[in-house]
C-alpha positions in Angstrom: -66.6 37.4 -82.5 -65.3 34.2 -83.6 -65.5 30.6 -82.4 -63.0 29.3 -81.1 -61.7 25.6 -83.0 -59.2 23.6 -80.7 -57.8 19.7 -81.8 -57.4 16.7 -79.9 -54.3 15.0 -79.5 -55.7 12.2 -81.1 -57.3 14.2 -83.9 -54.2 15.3 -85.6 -52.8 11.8 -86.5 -56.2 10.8 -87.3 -56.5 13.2 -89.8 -52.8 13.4 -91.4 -53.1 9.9 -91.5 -50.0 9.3 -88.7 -50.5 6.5 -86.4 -51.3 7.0 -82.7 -51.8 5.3 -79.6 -51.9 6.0 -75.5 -50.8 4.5 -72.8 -51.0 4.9 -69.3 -49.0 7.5 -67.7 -50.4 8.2 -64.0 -52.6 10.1 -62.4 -53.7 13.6 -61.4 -56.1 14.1 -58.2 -57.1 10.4 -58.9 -57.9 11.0 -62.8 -56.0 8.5 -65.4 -53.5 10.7 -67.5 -52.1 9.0 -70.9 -49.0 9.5 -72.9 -49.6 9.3 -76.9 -46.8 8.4 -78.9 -47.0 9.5 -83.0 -44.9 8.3 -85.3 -45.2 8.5 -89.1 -47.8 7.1 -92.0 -48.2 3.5 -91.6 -45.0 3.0 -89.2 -47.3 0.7 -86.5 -44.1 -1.4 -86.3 -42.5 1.2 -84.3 -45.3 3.1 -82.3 -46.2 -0.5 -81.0 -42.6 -1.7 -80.1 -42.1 2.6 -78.4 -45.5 1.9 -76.7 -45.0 -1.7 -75.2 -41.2 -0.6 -73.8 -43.1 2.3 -72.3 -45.2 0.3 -70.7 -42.8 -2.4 -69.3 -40.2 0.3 -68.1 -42.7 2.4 -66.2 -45.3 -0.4 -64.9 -47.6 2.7 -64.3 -50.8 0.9 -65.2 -53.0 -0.8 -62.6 -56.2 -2.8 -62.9 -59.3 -1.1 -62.4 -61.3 -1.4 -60.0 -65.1 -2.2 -60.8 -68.1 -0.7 -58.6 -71.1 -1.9 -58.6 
């Protein structure tokens, strides 16, 4: 038997050294869901500029709510 090895979204641009980032993209049953864009070695200009029109054109995010 051998054990089984999965990645993270995050985890492969972490290590290939791509950039990443999430943004909101809903909800399932009441659980956040993101979206992550990758884009290539030291390219933040883009991923940022992909991520923000994302953001604006969707308007999925809301403010949460804090219990107490």
């Amino acid at each position: 038997t051998g054990e089984k090895w999965t990645m993270k979204n995050s985890q492969i641009p972490a290590i290939s050294g791509y950039c990443n980032i999430s943004v909101p993209m809903g909800y399932i049953d009441g659980f956040p869901i993101g979206l992550s864009f990758i884009s290539k070695h030291l390219d933040e200009k883009t991923i940022l500029r992909l991520a923000y029109a994302y953001e604006q054109l969707t308007n999925i995010r809301t403010r949460p709510e804090i219990y107490s």
